[in-house]
mmCIF file of the N, C-alpha and C atoms, coordinates in Angstrom:
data_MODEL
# 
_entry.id   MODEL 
# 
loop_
_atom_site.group_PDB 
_atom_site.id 
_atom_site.type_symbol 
_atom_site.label_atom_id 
_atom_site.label_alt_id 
_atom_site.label_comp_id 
_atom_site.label_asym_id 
_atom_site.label_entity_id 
_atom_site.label_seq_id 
_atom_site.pdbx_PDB_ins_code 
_atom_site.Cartn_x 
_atom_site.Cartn_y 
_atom_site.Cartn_z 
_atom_site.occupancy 
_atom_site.B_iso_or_equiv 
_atom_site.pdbx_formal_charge 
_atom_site.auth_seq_id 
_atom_site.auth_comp_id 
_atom_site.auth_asym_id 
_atom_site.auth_atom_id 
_atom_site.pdbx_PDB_model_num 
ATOM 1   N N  . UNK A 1 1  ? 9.178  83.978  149.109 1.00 0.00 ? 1  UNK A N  1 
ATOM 2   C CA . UNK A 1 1  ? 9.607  84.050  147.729 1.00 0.00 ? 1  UNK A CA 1 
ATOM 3   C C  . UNK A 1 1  ? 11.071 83.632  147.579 1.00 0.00 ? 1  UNK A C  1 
ATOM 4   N N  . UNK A 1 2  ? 11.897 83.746  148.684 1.00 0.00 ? 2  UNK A N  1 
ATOM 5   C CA . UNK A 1 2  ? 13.349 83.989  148.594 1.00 0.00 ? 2  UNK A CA 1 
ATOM 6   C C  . UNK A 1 2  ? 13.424 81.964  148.489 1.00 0.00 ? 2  UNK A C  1 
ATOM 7   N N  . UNK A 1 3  ? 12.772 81.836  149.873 1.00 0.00 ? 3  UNK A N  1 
ATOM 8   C CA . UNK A 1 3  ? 12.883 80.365  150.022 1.00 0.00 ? 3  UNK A CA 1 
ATOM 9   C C  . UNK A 1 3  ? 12.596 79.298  148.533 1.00 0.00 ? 3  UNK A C  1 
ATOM 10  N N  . UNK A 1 4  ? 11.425 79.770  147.903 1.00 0.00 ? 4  UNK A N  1 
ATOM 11  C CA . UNK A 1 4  ? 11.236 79.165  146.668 1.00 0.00 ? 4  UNK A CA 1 
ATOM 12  C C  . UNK A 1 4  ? 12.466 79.137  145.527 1.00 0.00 ? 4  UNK A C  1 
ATOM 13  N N  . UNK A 1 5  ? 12.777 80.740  145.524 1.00 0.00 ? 5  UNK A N  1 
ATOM 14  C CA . UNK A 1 5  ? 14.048 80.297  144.487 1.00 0.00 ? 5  UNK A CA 1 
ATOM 15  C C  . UNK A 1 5  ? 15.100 79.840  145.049 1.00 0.00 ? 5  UNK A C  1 
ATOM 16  N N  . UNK A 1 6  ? 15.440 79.570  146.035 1.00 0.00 ? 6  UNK A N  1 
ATOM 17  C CA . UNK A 1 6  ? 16.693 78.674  146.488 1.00 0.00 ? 6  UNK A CA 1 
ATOM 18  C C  . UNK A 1 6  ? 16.523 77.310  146.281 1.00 0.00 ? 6  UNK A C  1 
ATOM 19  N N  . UNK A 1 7  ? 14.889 76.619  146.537 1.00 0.00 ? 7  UNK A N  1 
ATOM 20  C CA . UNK A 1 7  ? 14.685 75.753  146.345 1.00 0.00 ? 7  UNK A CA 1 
ATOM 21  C C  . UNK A 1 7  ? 15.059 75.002  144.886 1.00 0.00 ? 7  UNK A C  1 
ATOM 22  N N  . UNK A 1 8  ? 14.487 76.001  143.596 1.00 0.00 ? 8  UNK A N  1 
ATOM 23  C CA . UNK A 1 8  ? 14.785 75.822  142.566 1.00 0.00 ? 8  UNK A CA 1 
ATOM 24  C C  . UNK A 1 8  ? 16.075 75.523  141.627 1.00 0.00 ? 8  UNK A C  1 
ATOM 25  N N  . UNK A 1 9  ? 16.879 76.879  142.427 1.00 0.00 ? 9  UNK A N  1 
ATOM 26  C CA . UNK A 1 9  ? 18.176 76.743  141.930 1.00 0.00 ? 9  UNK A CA 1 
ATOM 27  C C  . UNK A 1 9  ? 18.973 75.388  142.669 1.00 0.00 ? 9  UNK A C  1 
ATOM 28  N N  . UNK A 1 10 ? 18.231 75.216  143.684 1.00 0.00 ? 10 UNK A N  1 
ATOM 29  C CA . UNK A 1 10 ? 18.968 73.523  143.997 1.00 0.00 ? 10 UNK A CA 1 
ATOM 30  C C  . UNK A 1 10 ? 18.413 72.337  143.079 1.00 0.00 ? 10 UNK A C  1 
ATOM 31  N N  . UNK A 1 11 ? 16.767 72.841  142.640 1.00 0.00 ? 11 UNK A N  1 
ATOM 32  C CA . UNK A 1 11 ? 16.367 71.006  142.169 1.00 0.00 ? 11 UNK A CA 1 
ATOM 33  C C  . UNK A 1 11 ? 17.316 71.633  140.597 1.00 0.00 ? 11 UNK A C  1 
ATOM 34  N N  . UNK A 1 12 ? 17.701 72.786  140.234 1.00 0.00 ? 12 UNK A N  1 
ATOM 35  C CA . UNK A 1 12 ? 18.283 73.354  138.782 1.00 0.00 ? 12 UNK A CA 1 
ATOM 36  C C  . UNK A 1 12 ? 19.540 72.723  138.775 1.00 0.00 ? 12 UNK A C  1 
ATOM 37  N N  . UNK A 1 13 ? 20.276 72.455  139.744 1.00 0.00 ? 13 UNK A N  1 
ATOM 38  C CA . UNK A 1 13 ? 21.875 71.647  140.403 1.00 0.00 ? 13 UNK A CA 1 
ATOM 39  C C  . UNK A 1 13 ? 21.417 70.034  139.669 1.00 0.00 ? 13 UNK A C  1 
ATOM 40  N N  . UNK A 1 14 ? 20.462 69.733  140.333 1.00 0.00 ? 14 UNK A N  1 
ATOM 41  C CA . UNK A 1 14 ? 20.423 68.006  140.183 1.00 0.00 ? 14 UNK A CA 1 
ATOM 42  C C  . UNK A 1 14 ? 19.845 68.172  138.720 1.00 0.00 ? 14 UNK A C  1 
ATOM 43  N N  . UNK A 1 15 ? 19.444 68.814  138.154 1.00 0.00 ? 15 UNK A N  1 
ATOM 44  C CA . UNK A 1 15 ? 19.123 68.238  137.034 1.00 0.00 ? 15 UNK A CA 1 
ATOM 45  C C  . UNK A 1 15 ? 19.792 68.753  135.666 1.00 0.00 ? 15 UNK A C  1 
ATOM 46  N N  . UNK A 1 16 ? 20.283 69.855  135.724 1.00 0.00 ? 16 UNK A N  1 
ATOM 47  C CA . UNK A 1 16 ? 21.321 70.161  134.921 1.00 0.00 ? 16 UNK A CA 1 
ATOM 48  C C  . UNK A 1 16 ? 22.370 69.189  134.799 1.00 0.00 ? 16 UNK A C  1 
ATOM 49  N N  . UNK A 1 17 ? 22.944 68.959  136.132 1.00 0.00 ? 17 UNK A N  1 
ATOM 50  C CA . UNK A 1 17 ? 24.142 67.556  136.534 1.00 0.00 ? 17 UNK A CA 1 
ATOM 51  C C  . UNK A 1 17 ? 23.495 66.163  135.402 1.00 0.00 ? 17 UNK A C  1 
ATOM 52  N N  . UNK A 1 18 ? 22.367 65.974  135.796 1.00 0.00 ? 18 UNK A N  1 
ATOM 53  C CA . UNK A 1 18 ? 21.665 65.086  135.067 1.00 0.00 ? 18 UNK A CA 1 
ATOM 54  C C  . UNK A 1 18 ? 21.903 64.927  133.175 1.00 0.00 ? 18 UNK A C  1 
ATOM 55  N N  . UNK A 1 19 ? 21.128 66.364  132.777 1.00 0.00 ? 19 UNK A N  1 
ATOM 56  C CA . UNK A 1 19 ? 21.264 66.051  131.444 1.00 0.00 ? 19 UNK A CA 1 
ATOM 57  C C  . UNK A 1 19 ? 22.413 66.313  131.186 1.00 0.00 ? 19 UNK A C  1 
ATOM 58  N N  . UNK A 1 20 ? 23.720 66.806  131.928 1.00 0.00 ? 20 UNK A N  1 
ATOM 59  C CA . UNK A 1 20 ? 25.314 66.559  131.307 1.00 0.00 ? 20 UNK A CA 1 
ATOM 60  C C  . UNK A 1 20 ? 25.751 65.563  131.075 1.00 0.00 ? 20 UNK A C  1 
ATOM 61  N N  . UNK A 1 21 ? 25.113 64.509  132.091 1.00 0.00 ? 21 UNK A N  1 
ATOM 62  C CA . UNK A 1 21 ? 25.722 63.112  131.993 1.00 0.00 ? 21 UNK A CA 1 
ATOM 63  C C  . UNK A 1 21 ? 24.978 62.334  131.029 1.00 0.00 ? 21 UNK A C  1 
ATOM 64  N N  . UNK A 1 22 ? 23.795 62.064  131.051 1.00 0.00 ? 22 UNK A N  1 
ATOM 65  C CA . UNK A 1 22 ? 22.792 61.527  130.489 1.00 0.00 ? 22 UNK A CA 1 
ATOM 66  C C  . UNK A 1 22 ? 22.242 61.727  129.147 1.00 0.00 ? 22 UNK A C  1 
ATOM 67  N N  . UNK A 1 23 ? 22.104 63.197  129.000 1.00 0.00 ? 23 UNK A N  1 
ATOM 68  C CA . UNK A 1 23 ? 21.678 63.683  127.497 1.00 0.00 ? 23 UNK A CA 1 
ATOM 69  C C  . UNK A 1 23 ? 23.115 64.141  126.284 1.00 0.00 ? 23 UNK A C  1 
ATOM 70  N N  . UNK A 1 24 ? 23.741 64.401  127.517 1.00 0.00 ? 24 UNK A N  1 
ATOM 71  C CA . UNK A 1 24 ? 24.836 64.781  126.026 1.00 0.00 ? 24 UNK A CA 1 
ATOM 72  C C  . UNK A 1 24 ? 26.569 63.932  125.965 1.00 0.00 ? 24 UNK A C  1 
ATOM 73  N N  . UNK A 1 25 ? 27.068 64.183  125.346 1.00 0.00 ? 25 UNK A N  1 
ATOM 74  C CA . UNK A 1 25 ? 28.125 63.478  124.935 1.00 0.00 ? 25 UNK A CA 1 
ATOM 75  C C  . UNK A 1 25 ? 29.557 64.061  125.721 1.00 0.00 ? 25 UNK A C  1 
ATOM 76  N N  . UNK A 1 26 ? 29.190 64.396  126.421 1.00 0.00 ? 26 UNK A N  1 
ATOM 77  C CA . UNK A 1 26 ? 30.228 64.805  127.789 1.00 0.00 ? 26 UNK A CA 1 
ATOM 78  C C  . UNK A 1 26 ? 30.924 63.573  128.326 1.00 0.00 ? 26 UNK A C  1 
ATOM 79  N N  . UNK A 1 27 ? 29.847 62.325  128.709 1.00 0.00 ? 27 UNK A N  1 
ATOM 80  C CA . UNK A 1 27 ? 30.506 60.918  129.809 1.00 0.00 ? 27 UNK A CA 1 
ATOM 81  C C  . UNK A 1 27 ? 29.535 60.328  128.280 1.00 0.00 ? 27 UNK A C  1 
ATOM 82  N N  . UNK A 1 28 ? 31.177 59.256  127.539 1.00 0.00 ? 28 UNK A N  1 
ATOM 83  C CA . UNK A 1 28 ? 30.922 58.859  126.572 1.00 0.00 ? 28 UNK A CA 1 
ATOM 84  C C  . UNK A 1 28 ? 30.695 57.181  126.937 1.00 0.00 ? 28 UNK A C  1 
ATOM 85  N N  . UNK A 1 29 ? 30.504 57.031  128.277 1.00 0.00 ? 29 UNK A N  1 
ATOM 86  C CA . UNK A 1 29 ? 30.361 55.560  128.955 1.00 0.00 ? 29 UNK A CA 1 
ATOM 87  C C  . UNK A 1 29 ? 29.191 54.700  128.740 1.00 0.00 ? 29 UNK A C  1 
ATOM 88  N N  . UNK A 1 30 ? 29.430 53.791  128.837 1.00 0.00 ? 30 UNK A N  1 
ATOM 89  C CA . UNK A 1 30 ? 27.936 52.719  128.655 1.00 0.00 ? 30 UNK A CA 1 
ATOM 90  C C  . UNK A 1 30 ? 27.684 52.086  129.605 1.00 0.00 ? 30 UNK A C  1 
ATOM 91  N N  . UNK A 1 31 ? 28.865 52.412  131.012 1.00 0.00 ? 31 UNK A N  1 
ATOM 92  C CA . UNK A 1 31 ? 29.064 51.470  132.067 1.00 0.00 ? 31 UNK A CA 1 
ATOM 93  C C  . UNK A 1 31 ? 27.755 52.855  132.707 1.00 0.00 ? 31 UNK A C  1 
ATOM 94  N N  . UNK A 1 32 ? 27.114 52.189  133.777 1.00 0.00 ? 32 UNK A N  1 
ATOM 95  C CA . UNK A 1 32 ? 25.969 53.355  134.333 1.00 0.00 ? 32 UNK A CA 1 
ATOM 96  C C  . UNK A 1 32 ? 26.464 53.845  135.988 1.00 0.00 ? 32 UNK A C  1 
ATOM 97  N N  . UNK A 1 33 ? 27.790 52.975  136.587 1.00 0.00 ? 33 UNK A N  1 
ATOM 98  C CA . UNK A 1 33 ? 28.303 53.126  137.698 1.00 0.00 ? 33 UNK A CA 1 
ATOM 99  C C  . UNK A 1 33 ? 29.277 54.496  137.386 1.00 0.00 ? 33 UNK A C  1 
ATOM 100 N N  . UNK A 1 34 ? 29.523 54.357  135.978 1.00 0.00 ? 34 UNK A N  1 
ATOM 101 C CA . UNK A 1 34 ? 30.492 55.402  135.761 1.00 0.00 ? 34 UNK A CA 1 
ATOM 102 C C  . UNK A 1 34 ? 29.864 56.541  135.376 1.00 0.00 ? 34 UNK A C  1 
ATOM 103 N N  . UNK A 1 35 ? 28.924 56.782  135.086 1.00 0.00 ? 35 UNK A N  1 
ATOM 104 C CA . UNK A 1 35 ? 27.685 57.936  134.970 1.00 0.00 ? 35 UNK A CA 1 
ATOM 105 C C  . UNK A 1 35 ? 27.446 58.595  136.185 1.00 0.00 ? 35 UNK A C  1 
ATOM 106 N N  . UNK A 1 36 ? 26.966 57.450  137.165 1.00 0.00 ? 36 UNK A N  1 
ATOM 107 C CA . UNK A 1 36 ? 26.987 57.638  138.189 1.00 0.00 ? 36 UNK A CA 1 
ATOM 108 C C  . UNK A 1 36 ? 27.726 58.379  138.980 1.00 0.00 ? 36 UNK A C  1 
ATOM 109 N N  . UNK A 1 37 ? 28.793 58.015  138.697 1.00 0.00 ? 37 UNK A N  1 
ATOM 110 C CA . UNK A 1 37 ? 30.248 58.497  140.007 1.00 0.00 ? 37 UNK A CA 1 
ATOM 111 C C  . UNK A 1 37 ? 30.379 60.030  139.367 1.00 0.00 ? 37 UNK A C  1 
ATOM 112 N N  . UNK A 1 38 ? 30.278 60.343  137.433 1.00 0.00 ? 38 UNK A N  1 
ATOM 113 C CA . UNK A 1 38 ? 30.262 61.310  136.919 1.00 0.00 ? 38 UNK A CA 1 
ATOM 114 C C  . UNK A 1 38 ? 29.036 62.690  137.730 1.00 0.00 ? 38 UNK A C  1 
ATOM 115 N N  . UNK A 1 39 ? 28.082 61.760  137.873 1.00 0.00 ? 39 UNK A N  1 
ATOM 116 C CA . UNK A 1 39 ? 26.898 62.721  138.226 1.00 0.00 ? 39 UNK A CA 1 
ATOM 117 C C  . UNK A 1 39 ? 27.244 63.712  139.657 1.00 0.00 ? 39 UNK A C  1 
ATOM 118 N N  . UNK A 1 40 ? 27.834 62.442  140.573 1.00 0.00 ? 40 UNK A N  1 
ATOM 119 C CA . UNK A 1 40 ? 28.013 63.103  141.942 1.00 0.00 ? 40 UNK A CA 1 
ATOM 120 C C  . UNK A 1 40 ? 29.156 64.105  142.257 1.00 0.00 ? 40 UNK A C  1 
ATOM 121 N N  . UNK A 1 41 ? 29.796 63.694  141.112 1.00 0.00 ? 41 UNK A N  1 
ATOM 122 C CA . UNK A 1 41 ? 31.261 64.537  141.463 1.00 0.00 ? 41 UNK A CA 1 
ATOM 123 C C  . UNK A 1 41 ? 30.649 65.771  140.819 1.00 0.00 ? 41 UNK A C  1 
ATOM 124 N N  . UNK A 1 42 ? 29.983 65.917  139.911 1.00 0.00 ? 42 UNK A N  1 
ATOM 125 C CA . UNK A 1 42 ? 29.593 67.110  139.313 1.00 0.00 ? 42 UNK A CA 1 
ATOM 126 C C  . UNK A 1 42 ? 28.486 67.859  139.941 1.00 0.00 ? 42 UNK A C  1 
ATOM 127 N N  . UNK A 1 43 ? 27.575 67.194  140.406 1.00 0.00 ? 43 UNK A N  1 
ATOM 128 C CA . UNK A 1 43 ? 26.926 67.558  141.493 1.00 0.00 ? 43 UNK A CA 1 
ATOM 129 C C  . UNK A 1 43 ? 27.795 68.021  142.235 1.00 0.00 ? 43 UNK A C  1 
ATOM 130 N N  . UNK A 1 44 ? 28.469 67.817  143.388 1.00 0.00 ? 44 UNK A N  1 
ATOM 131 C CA . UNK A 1 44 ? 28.773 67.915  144.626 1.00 0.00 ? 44 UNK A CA 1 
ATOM 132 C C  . UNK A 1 44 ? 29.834 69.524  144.507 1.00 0.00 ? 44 UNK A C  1 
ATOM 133 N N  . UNK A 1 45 ? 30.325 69.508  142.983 1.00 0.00 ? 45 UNK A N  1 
ATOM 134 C CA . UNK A 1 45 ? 31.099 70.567  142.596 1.00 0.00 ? 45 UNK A CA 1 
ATOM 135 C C  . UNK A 1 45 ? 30.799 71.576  142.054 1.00 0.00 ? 45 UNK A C  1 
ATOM 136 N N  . UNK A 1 46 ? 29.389 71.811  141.460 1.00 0.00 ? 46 UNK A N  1 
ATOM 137 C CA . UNK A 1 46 ? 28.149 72.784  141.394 1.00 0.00 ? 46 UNK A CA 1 
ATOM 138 C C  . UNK A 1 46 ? 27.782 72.954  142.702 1.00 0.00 ? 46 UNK A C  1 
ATOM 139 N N  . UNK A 1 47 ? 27.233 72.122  143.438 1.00 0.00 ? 47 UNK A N  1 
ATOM 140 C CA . UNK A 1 47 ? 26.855 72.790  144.552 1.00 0.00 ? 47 UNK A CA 1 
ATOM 141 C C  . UNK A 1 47 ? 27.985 73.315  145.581 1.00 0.00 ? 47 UNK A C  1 
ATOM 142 N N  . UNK A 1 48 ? 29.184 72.997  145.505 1.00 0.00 ? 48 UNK A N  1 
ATOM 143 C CA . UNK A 1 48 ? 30.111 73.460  146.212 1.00 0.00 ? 48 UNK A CA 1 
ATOM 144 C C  . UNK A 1 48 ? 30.351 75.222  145.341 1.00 0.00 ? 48 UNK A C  1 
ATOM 145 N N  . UNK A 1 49 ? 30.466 75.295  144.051 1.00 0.00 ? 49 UNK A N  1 
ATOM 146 C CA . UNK A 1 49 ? 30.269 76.169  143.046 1.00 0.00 ? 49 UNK A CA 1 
ATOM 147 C C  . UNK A 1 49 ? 28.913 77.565  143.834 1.00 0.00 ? 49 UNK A C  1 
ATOM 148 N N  . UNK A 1 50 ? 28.249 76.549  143.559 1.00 0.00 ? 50 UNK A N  1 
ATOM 149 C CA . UNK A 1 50 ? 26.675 77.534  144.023 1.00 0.00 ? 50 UNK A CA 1 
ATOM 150 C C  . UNK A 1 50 ? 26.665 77.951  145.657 1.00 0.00 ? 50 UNK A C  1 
ATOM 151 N N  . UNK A 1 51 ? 27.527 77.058  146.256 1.00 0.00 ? 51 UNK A N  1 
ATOM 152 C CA . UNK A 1 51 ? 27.484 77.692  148.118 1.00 0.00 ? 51 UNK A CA 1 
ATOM 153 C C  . UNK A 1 51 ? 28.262 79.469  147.837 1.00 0.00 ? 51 UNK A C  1 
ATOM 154 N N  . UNK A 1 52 ? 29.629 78.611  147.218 1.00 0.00 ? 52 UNK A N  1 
ATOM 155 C CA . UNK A 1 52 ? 30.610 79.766  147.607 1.00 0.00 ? 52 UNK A CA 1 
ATOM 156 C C  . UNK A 1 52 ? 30.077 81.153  146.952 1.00 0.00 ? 52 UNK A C  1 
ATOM 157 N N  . UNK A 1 53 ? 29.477 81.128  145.732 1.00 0.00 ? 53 UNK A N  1 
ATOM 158 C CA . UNK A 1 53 ? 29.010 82.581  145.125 1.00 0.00 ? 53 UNK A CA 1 
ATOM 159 C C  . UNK A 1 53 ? 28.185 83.081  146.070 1.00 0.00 ? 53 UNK A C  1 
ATOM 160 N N  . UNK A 1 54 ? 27.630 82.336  146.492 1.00 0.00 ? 54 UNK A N  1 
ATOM 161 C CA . UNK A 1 54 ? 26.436 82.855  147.509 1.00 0.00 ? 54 UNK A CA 1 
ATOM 162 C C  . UNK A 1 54 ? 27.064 83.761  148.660 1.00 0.00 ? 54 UNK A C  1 
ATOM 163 N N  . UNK A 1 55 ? 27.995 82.942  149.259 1.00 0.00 ? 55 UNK A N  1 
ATOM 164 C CA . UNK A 1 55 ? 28.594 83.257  150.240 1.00 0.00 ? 55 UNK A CA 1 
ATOM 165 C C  . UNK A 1 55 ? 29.492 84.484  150.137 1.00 0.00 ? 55 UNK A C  1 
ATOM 166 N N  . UNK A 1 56 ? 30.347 84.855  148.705 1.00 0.00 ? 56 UNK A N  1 
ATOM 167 C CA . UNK A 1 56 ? 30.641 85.408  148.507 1.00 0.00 ? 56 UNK A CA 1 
ATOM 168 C C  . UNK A 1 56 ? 30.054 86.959  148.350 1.00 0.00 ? 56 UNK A C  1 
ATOM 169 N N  . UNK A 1 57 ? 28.914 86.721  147.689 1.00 0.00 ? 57 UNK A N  1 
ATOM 170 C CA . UNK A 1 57 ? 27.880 87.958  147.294 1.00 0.00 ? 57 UNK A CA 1 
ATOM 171 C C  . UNK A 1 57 ? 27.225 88.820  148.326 1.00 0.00 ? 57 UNK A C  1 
ATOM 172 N N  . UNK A 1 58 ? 27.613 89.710  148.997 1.00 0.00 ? 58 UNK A N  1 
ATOM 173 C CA . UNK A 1 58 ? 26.537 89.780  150.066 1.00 0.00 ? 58 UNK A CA 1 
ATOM 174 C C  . UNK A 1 58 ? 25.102 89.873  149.467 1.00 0.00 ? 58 UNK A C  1 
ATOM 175 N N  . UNK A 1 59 ? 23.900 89.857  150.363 1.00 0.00 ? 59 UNK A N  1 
ATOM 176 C CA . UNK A 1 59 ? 22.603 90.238  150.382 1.00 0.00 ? 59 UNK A CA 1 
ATOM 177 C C  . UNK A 1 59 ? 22.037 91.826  150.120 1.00 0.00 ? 59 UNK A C  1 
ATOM 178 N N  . UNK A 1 60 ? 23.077 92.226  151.016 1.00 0.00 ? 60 UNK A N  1 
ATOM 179 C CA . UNK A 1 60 ? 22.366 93.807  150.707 1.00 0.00 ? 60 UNK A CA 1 
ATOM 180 C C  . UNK A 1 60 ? 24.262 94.795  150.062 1.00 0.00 ? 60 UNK A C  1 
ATOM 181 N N  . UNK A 1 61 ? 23.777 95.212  149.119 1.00 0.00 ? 61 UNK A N  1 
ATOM 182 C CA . UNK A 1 61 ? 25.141 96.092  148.526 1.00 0.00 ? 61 UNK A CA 1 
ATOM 183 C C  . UNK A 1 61 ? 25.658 96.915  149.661 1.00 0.00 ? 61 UNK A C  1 
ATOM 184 N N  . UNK A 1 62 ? 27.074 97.303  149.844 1.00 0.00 ? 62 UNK A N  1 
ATOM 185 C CA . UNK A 1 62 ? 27.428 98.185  151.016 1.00 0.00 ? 62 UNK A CA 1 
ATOM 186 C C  . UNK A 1 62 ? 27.165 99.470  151.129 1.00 0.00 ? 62 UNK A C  1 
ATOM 187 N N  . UNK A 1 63 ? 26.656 100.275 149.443 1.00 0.00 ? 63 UNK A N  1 
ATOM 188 C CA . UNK A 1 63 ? 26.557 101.250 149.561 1.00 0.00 ? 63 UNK A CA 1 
ATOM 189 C C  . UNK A 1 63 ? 24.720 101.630 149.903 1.00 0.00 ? 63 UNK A C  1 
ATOM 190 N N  . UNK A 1 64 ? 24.210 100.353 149.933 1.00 0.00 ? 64 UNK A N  1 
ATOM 191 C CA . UNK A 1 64 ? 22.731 100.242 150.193 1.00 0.00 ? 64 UNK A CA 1 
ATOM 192 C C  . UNK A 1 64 ? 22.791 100.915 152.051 1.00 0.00 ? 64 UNK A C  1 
ATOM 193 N N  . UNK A 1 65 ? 23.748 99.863  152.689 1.00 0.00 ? 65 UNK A N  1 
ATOM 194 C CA . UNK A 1 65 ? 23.930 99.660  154.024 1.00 0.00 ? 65 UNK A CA 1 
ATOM 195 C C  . UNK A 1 65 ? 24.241 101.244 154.425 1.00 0.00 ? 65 UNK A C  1 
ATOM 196 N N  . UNK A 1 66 ? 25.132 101.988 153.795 1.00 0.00 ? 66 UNK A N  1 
ATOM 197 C CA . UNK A 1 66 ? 25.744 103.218 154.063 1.00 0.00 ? 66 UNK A CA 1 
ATOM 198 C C  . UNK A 1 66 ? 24.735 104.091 153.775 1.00 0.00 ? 66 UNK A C  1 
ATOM 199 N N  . UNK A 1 67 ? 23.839 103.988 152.739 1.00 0.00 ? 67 UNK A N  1 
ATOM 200 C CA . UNK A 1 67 ? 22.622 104.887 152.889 1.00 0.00 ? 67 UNK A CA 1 
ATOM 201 C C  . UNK A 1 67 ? 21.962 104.710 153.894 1.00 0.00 ? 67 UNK A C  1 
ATOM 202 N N  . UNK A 1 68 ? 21.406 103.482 154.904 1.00 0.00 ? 68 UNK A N  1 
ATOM 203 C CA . UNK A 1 68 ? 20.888 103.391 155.843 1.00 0.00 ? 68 UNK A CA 1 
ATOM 204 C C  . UNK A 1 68 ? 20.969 104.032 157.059 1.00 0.00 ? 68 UNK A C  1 
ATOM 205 N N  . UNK A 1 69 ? 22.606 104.176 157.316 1.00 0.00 ? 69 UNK A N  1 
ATOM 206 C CA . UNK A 1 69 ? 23.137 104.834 158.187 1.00 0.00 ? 69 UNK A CA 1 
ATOM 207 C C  . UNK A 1 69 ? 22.690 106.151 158.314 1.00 0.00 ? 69 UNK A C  1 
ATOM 208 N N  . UNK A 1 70 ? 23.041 106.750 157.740 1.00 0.00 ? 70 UNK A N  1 
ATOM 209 C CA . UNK A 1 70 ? 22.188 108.327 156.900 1.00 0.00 ? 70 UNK A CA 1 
ATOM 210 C C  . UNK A 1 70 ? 21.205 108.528 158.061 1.00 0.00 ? 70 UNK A C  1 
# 
């Protein structure tokens, strides 16, 4: 189950990135290289975005861990 939503929240990265560039009036360009270069940098900075929370958050709360001890 865990594996599936990670999966998601990654294809949720590429395509959110997508309709910022593409659907709305964010990259006001007509050139499509410059869409382009828009997409990856925003990509690459969501997913740099989405590592670190992760990383940040633990998995299990500490006071979960300290009941364990118990």
């Amino acid at each position: 189950m865990l594996k599936i939503l990670k999966i998601l929240s990654f294809i949720s990265v590429f395509s959110n990135a997508g309709i910022l560039v593409w659907s709305s009036e964010v990259v006001k360009s007509e050139d499509q290289a410059v869409n382009w270069l828009v997409f990856f940098i925003l990509l690459n900075a969501a997913l740099v975005l989405k590592w670190a929370i992760a990383w940040l958050i633990p998995d299990e709360p500490k006071i979960y861990l300290k009941a364990l001890e118990w």
